[in-house]
C-alpha positions in Angstrom: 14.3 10.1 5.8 10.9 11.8 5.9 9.0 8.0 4.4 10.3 6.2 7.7 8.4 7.9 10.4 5.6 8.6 8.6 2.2 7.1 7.7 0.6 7.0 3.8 -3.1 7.2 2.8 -3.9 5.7 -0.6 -6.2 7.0 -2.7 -7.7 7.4 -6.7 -8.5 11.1 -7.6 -11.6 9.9 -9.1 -12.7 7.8 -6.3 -12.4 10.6 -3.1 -14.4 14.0 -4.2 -15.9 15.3 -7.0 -15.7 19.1 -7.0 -17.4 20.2 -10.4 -20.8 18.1 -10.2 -19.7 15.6 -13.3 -19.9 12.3 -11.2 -16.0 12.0 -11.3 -13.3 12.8 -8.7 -11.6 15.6 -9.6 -8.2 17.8 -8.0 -10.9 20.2 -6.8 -12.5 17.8 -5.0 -9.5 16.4 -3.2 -7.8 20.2 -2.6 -11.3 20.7 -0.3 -10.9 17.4 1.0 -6.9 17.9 2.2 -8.1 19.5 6.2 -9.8 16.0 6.6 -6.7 14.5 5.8 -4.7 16.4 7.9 -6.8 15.8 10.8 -6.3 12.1 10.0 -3.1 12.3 11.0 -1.5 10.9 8.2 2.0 12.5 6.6 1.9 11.2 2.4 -0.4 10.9 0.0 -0.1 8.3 -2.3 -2.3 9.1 -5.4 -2.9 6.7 -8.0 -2.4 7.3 -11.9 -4.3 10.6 -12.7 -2.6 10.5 -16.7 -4.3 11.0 -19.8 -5.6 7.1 -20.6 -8.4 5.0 -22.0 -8.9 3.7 -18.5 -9.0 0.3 -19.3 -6.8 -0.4 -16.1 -8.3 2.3 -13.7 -5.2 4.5 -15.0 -2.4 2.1 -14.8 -2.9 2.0 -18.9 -0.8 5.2 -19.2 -1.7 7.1 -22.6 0.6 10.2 -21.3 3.1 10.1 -18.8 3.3 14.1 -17.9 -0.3 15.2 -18.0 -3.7 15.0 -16.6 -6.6 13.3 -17.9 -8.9 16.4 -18.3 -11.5 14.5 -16.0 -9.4 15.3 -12.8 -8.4 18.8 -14.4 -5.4 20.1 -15.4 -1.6 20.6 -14.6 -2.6 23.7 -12.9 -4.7 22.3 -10.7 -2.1 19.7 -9.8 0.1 22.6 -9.3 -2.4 24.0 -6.7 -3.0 21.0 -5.0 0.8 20.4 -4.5 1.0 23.7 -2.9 -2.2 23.0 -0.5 -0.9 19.8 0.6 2.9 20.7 1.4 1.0 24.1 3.4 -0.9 21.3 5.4 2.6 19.3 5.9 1.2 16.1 3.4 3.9 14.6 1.1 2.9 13.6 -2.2 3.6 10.4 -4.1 2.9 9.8 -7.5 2.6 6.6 -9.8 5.7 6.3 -12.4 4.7 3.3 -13.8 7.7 2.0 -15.9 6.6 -1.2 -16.8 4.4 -0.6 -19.7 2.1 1.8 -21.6 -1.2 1.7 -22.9 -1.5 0.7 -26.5 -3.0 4.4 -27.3 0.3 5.9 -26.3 1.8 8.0 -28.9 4.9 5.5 -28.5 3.3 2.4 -29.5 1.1 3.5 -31.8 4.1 4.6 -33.7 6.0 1.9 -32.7 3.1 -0.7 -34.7 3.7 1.4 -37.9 6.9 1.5 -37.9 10.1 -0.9 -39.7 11.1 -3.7 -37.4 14.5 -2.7 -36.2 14.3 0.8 -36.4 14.4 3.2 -32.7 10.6 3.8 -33.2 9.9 -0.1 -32.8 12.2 -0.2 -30.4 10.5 1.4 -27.9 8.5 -2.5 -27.0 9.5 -5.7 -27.2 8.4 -7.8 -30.4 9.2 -11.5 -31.8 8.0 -13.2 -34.9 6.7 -15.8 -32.6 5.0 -16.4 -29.5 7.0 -19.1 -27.8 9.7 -16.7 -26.3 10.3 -16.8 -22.7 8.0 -19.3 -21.7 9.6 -19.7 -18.5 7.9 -16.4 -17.1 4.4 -17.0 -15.2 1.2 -15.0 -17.0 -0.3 -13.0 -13.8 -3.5 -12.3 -14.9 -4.5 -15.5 -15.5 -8.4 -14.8 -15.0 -7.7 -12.8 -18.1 -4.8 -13.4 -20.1 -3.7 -16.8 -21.3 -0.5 -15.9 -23.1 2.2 -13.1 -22.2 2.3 -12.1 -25.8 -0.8 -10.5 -28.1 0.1 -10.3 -32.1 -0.9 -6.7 -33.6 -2.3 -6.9 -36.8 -0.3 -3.5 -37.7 2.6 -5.0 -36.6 2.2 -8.0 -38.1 4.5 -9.0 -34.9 3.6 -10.2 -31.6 4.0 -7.8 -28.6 5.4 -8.3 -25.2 2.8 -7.9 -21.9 3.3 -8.8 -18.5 -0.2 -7.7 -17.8 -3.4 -7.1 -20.0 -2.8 -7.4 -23.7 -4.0 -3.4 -24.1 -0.6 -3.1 -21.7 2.1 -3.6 -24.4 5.2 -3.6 -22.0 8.6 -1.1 -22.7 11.6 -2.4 -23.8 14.6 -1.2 -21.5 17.3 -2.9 -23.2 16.7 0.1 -25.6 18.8 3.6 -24.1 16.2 5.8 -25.5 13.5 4.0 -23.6 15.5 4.6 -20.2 15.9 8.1 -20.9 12.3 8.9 -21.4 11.3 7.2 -18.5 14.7 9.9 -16.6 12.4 13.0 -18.3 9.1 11.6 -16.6 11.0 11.2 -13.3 12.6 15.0 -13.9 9.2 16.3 -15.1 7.1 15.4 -11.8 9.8 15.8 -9.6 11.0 19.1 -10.7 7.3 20.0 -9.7 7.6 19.0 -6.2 6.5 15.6 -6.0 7.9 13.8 -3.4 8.0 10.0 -3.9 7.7 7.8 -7.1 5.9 4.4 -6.5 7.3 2.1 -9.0 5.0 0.2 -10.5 5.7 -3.2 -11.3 9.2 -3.4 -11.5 10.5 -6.8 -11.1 9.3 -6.9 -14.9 11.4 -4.9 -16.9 13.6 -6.7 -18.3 13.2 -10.1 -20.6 16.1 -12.6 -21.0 15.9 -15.9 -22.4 16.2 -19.3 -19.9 14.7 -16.7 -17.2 11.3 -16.2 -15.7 11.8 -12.9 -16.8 11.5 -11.1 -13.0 14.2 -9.7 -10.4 16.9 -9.8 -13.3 20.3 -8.1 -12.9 19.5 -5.8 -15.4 16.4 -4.4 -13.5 18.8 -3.6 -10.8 21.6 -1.9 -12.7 18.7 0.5 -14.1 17.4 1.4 -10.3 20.7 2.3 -9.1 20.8 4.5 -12.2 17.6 6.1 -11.0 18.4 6.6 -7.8 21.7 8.3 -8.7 19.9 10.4 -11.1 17.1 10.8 -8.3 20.1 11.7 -5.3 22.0 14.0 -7.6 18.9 16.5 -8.9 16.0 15.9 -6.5 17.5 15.2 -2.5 15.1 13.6 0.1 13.0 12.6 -2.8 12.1 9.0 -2.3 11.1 5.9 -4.6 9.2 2.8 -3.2 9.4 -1.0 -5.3 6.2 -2.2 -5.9 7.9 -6.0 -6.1 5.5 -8.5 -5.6 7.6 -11.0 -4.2 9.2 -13.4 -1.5 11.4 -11.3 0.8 14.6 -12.8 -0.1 13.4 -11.2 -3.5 12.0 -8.3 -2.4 14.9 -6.6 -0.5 16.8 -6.8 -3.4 15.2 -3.7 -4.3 17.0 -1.8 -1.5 20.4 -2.4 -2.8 23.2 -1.3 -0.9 21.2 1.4 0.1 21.5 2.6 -3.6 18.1 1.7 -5.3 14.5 2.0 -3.6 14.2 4.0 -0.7 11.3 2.0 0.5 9.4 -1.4 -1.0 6.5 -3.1 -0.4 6.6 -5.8 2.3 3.5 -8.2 0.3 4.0 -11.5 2.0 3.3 -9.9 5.4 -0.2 -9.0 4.4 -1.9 -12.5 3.7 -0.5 -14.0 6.8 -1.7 -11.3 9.1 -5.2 -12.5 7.9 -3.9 -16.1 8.7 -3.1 -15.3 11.8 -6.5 -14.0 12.8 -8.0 -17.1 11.3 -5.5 -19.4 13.1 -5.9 -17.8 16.0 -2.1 -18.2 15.8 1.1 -15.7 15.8 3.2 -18.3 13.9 2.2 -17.0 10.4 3.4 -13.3 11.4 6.3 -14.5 13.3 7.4 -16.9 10.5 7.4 -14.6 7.7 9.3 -12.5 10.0 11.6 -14.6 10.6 12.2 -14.9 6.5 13.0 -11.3 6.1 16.4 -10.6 5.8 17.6 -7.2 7.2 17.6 -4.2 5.1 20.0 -1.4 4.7 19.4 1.7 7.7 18.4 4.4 5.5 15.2 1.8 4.2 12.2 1.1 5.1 9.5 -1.6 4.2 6.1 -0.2 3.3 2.9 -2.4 4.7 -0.5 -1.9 4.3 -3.8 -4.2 4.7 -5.8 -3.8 1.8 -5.2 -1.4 -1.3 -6.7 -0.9 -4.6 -5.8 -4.6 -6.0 -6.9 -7.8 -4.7 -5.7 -9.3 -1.7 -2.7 -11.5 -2.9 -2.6 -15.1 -2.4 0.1 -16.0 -4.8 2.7 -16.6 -1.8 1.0 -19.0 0.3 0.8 -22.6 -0.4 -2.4 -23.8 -1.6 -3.4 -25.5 1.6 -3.2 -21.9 3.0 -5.1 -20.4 0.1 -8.3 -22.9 0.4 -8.2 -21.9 4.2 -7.8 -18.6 3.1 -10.9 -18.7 0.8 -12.8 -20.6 3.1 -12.4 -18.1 5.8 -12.8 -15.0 4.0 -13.9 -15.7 0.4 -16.7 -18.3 0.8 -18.5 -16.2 -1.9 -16.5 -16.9 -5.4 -17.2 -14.0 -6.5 -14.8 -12.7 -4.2 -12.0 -14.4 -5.5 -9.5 -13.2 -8.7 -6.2 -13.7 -9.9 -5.2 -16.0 -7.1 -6.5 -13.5 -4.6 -9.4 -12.1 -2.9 -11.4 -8.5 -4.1 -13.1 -7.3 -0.5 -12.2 -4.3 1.5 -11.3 -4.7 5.0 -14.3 -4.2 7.0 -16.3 -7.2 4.9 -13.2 -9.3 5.7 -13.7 -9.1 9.2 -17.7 -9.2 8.8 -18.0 -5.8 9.9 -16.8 -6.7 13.4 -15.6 -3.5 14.9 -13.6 -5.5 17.6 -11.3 -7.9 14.9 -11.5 -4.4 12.7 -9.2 -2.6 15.9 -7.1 -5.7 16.2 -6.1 -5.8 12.6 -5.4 -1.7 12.1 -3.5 -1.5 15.4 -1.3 -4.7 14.6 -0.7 -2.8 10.8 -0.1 0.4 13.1 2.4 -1.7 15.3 4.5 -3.5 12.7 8.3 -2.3 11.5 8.2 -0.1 8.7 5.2 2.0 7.7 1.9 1.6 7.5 -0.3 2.7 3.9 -3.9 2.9 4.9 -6.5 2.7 1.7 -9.1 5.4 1.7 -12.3 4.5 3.2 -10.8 1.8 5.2 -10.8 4.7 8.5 -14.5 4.5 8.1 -15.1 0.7 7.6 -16.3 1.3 4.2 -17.9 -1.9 1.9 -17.7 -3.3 -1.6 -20.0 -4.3 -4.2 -19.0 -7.3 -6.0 -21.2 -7.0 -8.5 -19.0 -4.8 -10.0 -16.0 -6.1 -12.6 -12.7 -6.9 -11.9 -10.8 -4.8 -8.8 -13.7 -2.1 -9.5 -15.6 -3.7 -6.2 -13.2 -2.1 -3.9 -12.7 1.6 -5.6 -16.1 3.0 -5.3 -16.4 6.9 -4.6 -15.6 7.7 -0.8 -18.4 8.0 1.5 -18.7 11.5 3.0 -22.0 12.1 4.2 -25.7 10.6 4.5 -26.5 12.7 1.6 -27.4 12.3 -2.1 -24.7 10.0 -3.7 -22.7 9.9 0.0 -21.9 13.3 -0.3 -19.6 12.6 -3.3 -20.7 14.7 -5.8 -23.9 16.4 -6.8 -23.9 14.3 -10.1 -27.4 12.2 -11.0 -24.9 9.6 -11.6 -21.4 8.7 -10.6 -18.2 6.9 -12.2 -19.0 4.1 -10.4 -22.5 3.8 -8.3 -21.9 5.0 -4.6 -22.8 2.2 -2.5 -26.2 2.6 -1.1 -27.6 -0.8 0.3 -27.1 -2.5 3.1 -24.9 -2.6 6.2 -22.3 -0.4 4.3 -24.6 1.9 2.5 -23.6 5.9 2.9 -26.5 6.5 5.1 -24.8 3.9 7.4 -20.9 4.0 6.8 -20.4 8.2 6.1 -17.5 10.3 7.7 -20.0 13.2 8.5 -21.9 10.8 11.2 -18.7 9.6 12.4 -17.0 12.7 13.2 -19.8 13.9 15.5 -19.7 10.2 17.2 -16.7 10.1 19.9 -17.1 6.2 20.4 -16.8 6.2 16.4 -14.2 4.3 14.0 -13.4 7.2 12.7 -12.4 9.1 15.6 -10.4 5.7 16.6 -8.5 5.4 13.9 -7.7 9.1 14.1 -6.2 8.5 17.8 -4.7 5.5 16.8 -2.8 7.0 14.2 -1.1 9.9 16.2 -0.1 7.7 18.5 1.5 5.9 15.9 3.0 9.3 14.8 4.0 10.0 18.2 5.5 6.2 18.8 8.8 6.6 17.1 10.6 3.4 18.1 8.2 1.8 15.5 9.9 3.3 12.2 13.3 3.3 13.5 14.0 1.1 16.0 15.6 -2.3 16.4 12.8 -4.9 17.0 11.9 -8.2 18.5 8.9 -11.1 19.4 8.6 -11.9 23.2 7.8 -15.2 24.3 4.4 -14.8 26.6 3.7 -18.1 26.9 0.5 -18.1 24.3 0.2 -19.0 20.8 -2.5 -16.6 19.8 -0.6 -13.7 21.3 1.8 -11.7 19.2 4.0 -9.4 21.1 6.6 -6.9 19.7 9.8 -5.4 21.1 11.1 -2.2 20.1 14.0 -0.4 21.3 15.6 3.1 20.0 17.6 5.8 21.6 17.1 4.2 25.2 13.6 3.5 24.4 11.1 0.5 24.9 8.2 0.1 23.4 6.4 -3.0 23.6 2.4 -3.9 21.5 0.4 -7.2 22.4 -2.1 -8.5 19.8 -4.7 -11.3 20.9 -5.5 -13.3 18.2 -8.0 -15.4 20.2 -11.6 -14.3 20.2 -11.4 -15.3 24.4 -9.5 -13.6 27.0 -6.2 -14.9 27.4 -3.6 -14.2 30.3 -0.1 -14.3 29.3 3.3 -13.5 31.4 6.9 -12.6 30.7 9.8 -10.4 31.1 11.3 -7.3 30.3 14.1 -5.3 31.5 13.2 -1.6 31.9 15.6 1.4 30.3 18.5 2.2 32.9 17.3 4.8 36.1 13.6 3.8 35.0 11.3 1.5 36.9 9.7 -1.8 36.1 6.5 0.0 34.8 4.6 -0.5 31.3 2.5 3.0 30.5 -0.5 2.8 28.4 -0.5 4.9 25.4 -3.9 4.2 24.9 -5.5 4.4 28.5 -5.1 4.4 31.8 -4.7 0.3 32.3 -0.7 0.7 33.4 1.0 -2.6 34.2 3.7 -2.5 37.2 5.9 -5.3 37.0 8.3 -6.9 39.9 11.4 -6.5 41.1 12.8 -9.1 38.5 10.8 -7.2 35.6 8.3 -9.8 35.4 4.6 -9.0 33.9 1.4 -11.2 33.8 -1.2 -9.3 31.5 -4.9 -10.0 30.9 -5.8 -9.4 27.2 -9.5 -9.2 26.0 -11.3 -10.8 22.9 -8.9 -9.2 19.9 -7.6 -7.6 22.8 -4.6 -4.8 22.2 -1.6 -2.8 24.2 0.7 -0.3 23.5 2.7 0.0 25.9 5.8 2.3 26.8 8.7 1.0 29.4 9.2 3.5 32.0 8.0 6.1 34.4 4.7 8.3 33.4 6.8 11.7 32.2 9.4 9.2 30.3 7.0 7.7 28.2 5.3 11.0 26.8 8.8 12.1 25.8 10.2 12.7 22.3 13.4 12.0 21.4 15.2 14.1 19.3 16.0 13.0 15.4 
């Protein structure tokens, strides 16, 4: 169980290195790229689609499932940089996005041309009409005003969940789920080592339903996962379910369907707690989750290459939301928010800590978004999600060290506080006091802190609303994390019973600032402005230790 002590860094082939001068990322560019990784300290790589495809959707409009757009190279190259990474000890996870195609695959164009009712139009889902399942929500609605587009071909209309150039798969039809079991056996076969599922509350359509989380979507991922335990062991697959957790954990099964799944709700209302100044959001949502089988794990991240979601929040919370971090409306989409970290916290290095060390310090684990380690900007003056996917930043040279390219996929941002001559990972390596360098210690210690990924946790009562602290316990261990909220110093006291034979003592992992507590175990802490602690419970030698899996 490889995914639940482990952390993931997110990233576009295009967007992170270009390695033959064309202005576009490439698998050369990454393979040089992988010791930088490595020294990150991160264990996966999750890599976004890098198929054949008219790139209407940054990728997700697949045109071929099992090859490689020719921009990024070839399936030789992939080949090698599988081989590079699993030398350096980095997992790789792939996109197998079974919701829909884009209309240039093979499939639909045959599909359009040919009879209705016959296997070839099977392979979507058509109607004569567009009023069919109007219960199901349209998600794009900044771009789509209907969940059906008619095709002229056709002469039919055509199911989409997501942009009309998306036509969506029909998997009531057997020869559509056994495609989808030669892409899995394709990559996998390979030596890929996790399949993110891309939107796959979606996949089946029944009338009188919204169309999402249906029985049937189930019944096809415990098929998968069979498939996946019988010919690929410690192979994982995460849920991409954009939903309430009561929702969302249906996705684990009995243990039987995703290994991992996205934990969405958590994300906004760690923003609202910095904006509140308040715990409650975290703890609440918290509160909603329902356990999850042991073998599972929730995957969390921040930011990633979509907008910050807004959908589950009332719309109170999304005004405050938009007021507080979105003031600019070009910021907002879909219900949502298109910034990178660092310009949602305005660039302030001390609320930037906070909010990576409380991602760092949640159960499950964390996904980190490439360029976030360096505080890297947007520019909203680009289209759609584009703002937040421009090439990575690696020096203070021509194009940020990029690629050698007069021009770039998208322009490398040059202006401003987040321009590559500011925000590079060159100039940050060679600065100790850099963000770089503390996310880098930060993140081994995550690596190091076990209890986090599989230990039973809990929130501690310290007596202050804008502190959020968090109780882990595994194998005789105690962990215990503080977050202040607050942008003042606060003080805050409580209790805690040390492991058996050890004494009341709290050890910094992160400095020497060590907190002794009395006889009766109890602690009074002073935390700074988006002050932080990691703490282990115990004596000095006890909390270096590491426990055996």
């Amino acid at each position: 169980m490889w995914y639940k002590e482990t952390l993931v860094y997110e990233l576009h082939v295009r967007s992170f290195a270009d390695g033959d001068g064309d202005g576009v990322g490439d698998f050369a560019g990454l393979i040089d790229r992988l010791d930088y990784l490595e020294r990150l300290g991160v264990g996966a790589l999750w890599l976004q689609p890098f198929y054949p495809s008219p790139l209407r959707d940054d990728g997700y409009d697949i045109a071929d499932y099992c090859g490689i757009n020719p921009a990024y190279g070839d399936l030789r190259d992939f080949r090698r940089f599988l081989r590079e990474a699993h030398k350096r000890g980095l997992r790789v996870i792939t996109e197998l996005v079974l919701n829909h195609t884009s209309d240039q695959h093979p499939w639909f164009q045959r599909a359009r041309q040919a009879k209705p009712g016959s296997p070839a139009r099977d392979f979507y889902v058509w109607s004569d009409t567009p009023e069919k399942y109007r219960q199901a929500r349209v998600i794009f609605k900044d771009f789509e005003n209907s969940n059906w587009a008619f095709d002229p071909v056709a002469k039919a209309y055509y199911w989409h969940r997501f942009y009309a150039h998306q036509p969506d798969l029909n998997y009531d039809n057997p020869a559509v789920r056994q495609a989808m079991l030669k892409v899995v056996d394709f990559w996998l076969t390979m030596g890929v080592d996790g399949l993110r599922l891309d939107a796959v509350p979606y996949l089946f359509e029944r009338p009188g339903t919204n169309c999402e989380n249906l029985p049937e979507t189930h019944a096809f991922l415990k098929d998968l996962r069979a498939h996946v335990d019988e010919r690929f062991p410690g192979r994982m697959l995460l849920a991409e379910a954009n939903q309430w957790p009561e929702d969302a954990v249906a996705y684990f099964g009995d243990g039987d369907e995703c290994h991992m799944a996205f934990h969405f709700p958590v994300m906004p209302r760690i923003f609202m707690a910095l904006w509140s100044e308040d715990r409650y959001p975290v703890i609440d949502i918290m509160e909603q989750t329902p356990a999850i089988p042991e073998s599972c794990q929730w995957a969390l991240f921040l930011r990633n290459h979509d907008e910050l979601t807004l959908e589950m929040v009332s719309d109170e919370e999304r005004d405050a939301m938009y007021r507080a971090y979105a003031r600019d409306a070009q910021a907002r989409i879909n219900l949502g928010i298109r910034r990178r970290l660092a310009p949602l916290m305005q660039n302030d290095r001390r609320r930037m800590e906070l909010i990576n060390i409380l991602l760092l310090s949640f159960p499950g684990t964390p996904i980190l978004y490439y360029g976030d380690e360096i505080g890297m900007g947007d520019d909203l003056s680009l289209p759609e999600r584009y703002c937040a996917r421009t090439p990575m930043q690696w020096s203070n040279e021509k194009q940020g060290g990029f690629s050698s390219a007069e021009k770039t996929y998208l322009p490398v941002i040059s202006e401003g506080v987040y321009g590559w001559e500011q925000v590079n990972v060159a100039d940050q390596r060679r600065d100790p006091d850099s963000f770089l360098n503390w996310m880098e210690r930060m993140i081994r210690t995550r690596q190091e802190t076990q209890e986090i990924g599989w230990g039973a946790f809990e929130v501690v009562d310290v007596g202050h609303d804008a502190v959020l602290c968090l109780r882990y316990e595994w194998r005789n261990n105690v962990a215990v994390f503080l977050h202040n909220f607050h942008p003042e110093g606060v003080t805050v006291r409580f209790s805690l019973v040390a492991p058996e034979g050890e004494p009341n003592r709290l050890v910094n992992l992160l400095s020497e600032d060590h907190a002794q507590g009395d006889a009766k175990g109890r602690y009074e802490l002073t935390l700074e402005p988006y002050g932080y602690r990691w703490f282990r419970m115990g004596g000095l030698d006890y909390a270096y230790r590491r426990t055996e899996l």
